[in-house]
C-alpha positions as CSV (number, residue, x, y, z in Angstrom):
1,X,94.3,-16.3,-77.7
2,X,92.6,-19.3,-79.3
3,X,94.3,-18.6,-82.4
4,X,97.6,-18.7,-80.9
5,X,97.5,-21.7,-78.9
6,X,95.9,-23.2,-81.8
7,X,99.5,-21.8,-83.9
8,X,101.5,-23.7,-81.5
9,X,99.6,-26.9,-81.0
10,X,99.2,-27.4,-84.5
11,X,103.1,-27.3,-85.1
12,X,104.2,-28.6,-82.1
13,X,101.9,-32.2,-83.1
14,X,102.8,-31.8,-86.3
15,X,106.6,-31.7,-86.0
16,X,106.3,-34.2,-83.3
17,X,104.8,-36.4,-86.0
18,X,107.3,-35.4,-88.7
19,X,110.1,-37.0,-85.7
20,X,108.3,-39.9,-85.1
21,X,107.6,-41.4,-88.5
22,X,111.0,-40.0,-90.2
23,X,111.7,-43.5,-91.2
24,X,109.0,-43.2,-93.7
25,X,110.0,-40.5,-95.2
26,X,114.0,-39.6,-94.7
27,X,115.2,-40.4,-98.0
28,X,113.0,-37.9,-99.5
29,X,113.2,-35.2,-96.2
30,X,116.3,-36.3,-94.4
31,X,119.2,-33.9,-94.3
32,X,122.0,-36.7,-95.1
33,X,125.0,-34.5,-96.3
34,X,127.2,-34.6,-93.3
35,X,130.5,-33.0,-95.0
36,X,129.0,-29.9,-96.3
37,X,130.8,-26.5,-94.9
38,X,128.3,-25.4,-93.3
39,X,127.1,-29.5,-91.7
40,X,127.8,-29.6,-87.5
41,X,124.9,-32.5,-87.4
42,X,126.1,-36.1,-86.8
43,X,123.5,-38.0,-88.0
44,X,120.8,-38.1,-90.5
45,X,118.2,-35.4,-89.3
46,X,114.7,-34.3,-91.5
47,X,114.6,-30.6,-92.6
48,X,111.4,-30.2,-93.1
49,X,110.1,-28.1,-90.1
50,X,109.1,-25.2,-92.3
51,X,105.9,-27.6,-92.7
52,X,104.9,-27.9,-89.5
53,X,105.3,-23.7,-89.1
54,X,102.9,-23.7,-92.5
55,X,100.4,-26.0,-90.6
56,X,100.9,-23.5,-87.5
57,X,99.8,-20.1,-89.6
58,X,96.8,-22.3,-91.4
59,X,95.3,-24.1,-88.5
60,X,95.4,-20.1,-87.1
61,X,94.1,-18.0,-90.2
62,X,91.7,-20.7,-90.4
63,X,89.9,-20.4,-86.5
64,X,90.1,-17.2,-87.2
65,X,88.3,-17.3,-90.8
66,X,85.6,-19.9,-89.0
67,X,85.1,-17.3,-86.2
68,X,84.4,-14.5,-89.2
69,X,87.2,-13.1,-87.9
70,X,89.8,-12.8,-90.7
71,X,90.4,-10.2,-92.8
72,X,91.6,-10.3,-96.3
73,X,94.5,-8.8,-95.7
74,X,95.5,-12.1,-93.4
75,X,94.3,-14.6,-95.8
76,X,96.3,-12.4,-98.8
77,X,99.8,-12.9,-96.9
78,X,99.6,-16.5,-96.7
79,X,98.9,-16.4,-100.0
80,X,101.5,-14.4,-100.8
81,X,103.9,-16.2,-99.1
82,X,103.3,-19.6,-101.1
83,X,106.0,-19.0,-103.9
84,X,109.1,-18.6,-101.8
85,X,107.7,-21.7,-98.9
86,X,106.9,-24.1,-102.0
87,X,110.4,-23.3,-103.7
88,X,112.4,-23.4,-100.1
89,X,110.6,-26.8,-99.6
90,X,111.1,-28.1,-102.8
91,X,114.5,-27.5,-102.5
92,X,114.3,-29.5,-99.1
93,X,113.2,-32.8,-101.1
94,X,115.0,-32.4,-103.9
95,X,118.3,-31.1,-103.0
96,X,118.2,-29.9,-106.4
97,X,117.0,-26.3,-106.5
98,X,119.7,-23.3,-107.2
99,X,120.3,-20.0,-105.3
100,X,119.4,-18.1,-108.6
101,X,115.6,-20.3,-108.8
102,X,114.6,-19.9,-105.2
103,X,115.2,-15.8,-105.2
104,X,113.1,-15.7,-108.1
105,X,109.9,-17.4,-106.9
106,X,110.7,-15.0,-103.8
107,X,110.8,-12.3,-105.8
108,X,107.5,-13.2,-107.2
109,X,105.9,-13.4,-103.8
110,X,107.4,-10.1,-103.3
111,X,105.6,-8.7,-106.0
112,X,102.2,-10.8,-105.0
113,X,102.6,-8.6,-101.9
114,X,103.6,-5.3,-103.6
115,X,100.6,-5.5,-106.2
116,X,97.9,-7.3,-103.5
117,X,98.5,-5.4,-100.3
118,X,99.7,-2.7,-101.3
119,X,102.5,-2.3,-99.1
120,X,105.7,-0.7,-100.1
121,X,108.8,0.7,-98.9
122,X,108.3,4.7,-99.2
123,X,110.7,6.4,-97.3
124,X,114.1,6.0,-95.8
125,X,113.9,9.6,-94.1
126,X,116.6,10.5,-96.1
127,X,116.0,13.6,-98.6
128,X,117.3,12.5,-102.0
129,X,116.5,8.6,-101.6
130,X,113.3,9.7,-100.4
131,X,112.4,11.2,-103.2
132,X,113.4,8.5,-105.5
133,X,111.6,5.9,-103.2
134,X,108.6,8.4,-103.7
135,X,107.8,6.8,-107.3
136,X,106.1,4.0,-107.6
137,X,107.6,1.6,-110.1
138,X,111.0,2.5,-107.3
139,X,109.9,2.0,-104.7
140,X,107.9,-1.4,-105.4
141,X,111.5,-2.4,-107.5
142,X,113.0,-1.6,-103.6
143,X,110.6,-3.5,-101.8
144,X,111.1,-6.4,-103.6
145,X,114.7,-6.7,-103.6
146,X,114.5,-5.8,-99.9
147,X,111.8,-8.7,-99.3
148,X,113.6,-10.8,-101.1
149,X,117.3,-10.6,-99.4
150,X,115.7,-10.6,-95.9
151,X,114.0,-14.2,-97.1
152,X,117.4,-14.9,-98.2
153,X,119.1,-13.4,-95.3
154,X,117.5,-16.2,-93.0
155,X,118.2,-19.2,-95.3
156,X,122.3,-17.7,-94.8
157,X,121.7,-17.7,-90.6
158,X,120.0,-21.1,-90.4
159,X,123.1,-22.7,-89.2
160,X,122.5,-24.3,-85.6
161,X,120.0,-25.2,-83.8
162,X,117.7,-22.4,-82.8
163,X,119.5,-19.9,-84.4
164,X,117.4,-19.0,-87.3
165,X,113.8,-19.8,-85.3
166,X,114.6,-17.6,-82.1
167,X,116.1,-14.8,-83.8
168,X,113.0,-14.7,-86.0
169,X,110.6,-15.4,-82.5
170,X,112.6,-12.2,-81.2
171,X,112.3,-10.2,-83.9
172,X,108.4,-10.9,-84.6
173,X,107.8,-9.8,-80.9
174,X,109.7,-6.5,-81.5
175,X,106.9,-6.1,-84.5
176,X,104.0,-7.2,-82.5
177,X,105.0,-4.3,-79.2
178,X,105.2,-1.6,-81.9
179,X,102.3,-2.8,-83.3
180,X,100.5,-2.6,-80.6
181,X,101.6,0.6,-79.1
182,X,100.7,2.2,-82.9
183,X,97.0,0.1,-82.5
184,X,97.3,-2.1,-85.4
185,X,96.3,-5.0,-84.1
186,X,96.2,-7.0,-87.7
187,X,100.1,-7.0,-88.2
188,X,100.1,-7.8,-84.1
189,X,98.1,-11.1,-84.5
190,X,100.3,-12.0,-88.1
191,X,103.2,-11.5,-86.1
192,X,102.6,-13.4,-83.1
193,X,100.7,-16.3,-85.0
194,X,104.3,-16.8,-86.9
195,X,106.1,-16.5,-83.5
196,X,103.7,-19.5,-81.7
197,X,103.8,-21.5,-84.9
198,X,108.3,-21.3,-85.1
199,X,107.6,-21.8,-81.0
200,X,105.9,-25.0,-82.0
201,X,108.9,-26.2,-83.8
202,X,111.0,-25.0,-82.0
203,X,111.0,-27.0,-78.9
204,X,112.0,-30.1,-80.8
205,X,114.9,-28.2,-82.7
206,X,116.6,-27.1,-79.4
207,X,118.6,-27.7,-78.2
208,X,119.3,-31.4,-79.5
209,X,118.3,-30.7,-83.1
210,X,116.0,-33.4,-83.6
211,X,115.0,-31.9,-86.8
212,X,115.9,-28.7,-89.1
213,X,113.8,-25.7,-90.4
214,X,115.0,-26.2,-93.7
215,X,115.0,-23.9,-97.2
216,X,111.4,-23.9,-96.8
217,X,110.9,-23.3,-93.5
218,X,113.9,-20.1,-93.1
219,X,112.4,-18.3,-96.5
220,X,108.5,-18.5,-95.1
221,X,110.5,-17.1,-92.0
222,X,112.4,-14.2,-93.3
223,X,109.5,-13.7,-95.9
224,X,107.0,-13.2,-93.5
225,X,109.2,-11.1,-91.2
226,X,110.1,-8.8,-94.0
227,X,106.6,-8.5,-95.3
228,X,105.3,-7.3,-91.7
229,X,108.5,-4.5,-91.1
230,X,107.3,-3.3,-94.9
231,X,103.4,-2.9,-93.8
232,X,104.3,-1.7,-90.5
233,X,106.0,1.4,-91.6
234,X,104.1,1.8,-94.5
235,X,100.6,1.9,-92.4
236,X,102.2,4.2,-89.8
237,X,104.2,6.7,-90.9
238,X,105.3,7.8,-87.1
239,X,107.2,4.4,-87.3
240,X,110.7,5.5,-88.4
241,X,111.9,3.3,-91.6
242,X,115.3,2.7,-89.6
243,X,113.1,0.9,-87.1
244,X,112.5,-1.9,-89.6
245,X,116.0,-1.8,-90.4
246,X,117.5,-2.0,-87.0
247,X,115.2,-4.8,-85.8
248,X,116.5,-6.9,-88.9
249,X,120.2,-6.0,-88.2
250,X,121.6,-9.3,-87.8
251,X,120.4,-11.1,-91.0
252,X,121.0,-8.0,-92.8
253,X,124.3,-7.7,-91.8
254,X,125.1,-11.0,-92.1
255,X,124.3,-11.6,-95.6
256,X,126.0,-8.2,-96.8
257,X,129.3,-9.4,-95.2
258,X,129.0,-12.7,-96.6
259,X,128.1,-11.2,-100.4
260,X,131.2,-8.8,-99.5
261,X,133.1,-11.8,-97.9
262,X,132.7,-14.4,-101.3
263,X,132.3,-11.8,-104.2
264,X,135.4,-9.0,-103.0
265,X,137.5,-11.2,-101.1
266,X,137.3,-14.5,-102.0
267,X,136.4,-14.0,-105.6
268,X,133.6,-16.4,-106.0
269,X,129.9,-17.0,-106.6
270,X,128.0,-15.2,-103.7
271,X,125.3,-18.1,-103.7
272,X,128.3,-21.1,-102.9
273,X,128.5,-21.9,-99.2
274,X,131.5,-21.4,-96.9
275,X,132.9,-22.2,-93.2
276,X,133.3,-18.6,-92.1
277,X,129.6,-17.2,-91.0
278,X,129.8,-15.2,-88.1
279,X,127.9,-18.5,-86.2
280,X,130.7,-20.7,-88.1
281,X,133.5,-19.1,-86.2
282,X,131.7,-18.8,-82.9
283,X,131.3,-22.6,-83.1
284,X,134.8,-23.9,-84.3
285,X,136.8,-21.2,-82.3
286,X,135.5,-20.2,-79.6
287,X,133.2,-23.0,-78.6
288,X,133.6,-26.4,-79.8
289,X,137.2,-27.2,-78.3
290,X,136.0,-26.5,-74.4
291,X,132.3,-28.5,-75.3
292,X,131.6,-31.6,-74.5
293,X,129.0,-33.6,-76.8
294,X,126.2,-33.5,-73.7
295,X,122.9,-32.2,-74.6
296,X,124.2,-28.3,-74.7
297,X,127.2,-29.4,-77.0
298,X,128.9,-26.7,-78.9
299,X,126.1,-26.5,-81.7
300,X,123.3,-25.9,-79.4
301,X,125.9,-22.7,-77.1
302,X,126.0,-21.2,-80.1
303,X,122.8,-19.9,-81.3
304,X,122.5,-17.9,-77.7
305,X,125.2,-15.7,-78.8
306,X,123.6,-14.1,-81.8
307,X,120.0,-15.1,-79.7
308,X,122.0,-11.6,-77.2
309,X,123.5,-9.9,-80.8
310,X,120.0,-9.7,-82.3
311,X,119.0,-8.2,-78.4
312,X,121.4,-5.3,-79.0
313,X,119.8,-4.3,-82.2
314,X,116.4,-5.1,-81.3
315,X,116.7,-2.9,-77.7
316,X,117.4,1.0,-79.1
317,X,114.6,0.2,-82.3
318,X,111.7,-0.5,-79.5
319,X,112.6,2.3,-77.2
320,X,113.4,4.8,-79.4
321,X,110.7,3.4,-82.4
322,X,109.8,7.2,-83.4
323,X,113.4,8.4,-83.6
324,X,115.7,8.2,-86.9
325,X,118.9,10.0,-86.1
326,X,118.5,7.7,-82.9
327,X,118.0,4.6,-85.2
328,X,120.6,5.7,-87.6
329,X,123.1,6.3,-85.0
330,X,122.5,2.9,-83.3
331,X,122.6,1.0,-86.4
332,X,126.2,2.7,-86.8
333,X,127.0,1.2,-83.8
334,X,125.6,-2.2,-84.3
335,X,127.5,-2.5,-87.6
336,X,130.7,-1.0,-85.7
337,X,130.5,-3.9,-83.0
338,X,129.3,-6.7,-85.5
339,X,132.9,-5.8,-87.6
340,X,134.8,-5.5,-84.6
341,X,133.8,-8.7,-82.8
342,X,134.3,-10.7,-86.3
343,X,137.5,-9.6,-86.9
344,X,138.4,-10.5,-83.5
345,X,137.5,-14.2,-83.9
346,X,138.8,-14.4,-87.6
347,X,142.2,-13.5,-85.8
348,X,141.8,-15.6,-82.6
349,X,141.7,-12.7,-80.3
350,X,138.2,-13.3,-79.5
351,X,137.0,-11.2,-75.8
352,X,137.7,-13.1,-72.6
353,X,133.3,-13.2,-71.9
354,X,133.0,-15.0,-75.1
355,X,134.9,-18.1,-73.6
356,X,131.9,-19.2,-71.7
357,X,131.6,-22.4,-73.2
């Protein structure tokens, strides 16, 4: 419990601080592109909050290492996780970072993990893939690319306040219940030291978005997410694979359709941004002509909508942890309803309980 309330406190001062001085530091931190595609801010805001959810998971690991209580295994995923926060964060001061640069370093954290852990993805419950996942040099090559896109995959969702933070708070809390019912209480305590740290931050980013998470802050995110679903289901093999899946259905999903949406459709660059994210259309058609700029404006109704989407997926993978065809079935059905509520909004024919706003 100390550790925890240690997670939060330390992020919570520190992104207070990060607020309060921003004039010393905004032309190196501040978010000041307000035309972008993917810009709903109105002012110049910082985007560095993935430091204060660093500070968060240190101030933890290192009670816990004071106390004697800290494994190796905790201190090797912070280390781990170095590459892809120190690239995203880079990126936040620099504005100068590619797509292409910062999925390499995450690939290389990947790999840290992979070789360090070990922790790989094995199985898929699926004969023939199975076996293929089955050999090593696979698998690991799986595990990274899978580490990797789900690092990625919340980077692509960080679009609105408390979109990307809560989703990851939910999802980490999915982890932590399975974790506990299998008794693991190591990946239990990583995951809920990552949920008080974003809680930390979080607070301050919603709903008025007096600061971002930023590249740094989304890939330490989605890194460390994707680095616990891998270790869960590796450790305990009663865990079905599709329960690691299904709890990540939203970023997954998310960044497939947008790599399908640019490369197949549009014909560009998957890496170049663009005004039609699932979140994106929520906001400019559904939401922002009945808002009102108050303190619940249209950007902050927004995130609660995929808040209740990542809900849907999350639910089915906690009750029915131990099942595939369950798991499979349900992720059919979440990928049915994610398509079919798009296309709704793309063509303005959005469901009457949307129009809440």
């Amino acid at each position: 419990m100390s550790s925890l309330l240690a997670a939060f406190l330390s992020s919570f001062v520190a992104t207070l601080l990060i607020i309060r001085f921003k004039h010393l530091h905004e032309q190196f931190s501040a978010d000041s592109d307000l035309s972008g595609p993917q810009k709903f801010h109105t002012q110049v805001v910082p985007r560095i909050g993935g430091i204060s959810i660093a500070i968060g998971i240190f101030a933890a690991l290192l009670l816990r290492l004071k106390n004697n209580h800290a494994p190796i295994t905790e201190i090797t995923l912070l280390v781990c996780a170095i590459p892809t926060f120190a690239i995203g964060l880079t990126e936040d001061l620099t504005k100068k970072i590619s797509v292409r640069l910062r999925l390499i370093f995450t690939a290389i954290a990947a790999m840290l993990l992979v070789y360090l852990m070990p922790a790989q993805i094995t199985r898929l419950d699926i004969p023939y893939l199975d076996f293929a996942l089955g050999v090593p040099i696979i698998g690991a090559a799986i595990t990274v690319f899978a580490i990797t896109g789900l690092a990625n995959a919340y980077n692509i969702i960080d679009g609105f306040n408390g979109l990307a933070s809560m989703v990851g708070i939910i999802t980490l809390l999915a982890i932590s219940y399975v974790s506990y019912v299998v008794a693991d209480p190591q990946i239990m305590y990583l995951s809920l030291i990552m949920a008080a740290s974003i809680l930390g931050f979080f607070v301050w980013n919603y709903p008025r978005g007096l600061i971002f998470l930023g590249d740094g802050g989304a890939y330490l995110i989605g890194f460390w997410i994707a680095s616990l679903s891998v270790m869960l289901t590796y450790r305990h093999q009663e865990i079905s694979p599709w329960f690691a899946l299904l709890i990540n259905g939203y970023p997954i999903l998310e960044t497939l359709f947008t790599i399908y949406r640019r490369k197949i459709h549009q014909g560009k660059s998957p890496g170049q941004p663009d005004g039609i994210h699932f979140h994106t259309l929520i906001y400019r058609r559904i939401l922002r002509p009945h808002c009102n700029e108050s303190v619940f404006s249209a950007n902050a109704r927004t995130a609660p909508y995929l808040w209740a989407l990542t809900i849907l997926g999350i639910t089915p993978a906690i009750l029915w942890w131990e099942s595939t065809p369950i798991l499979m079935a349900a992720s059919l059905v979440f990928i049915i309803y994610y398509v079919r509520i798009y296309s709704k909004i793309v063509r303005f024919k959005a469901p009457r309980w949307m129009h809440i706003g």
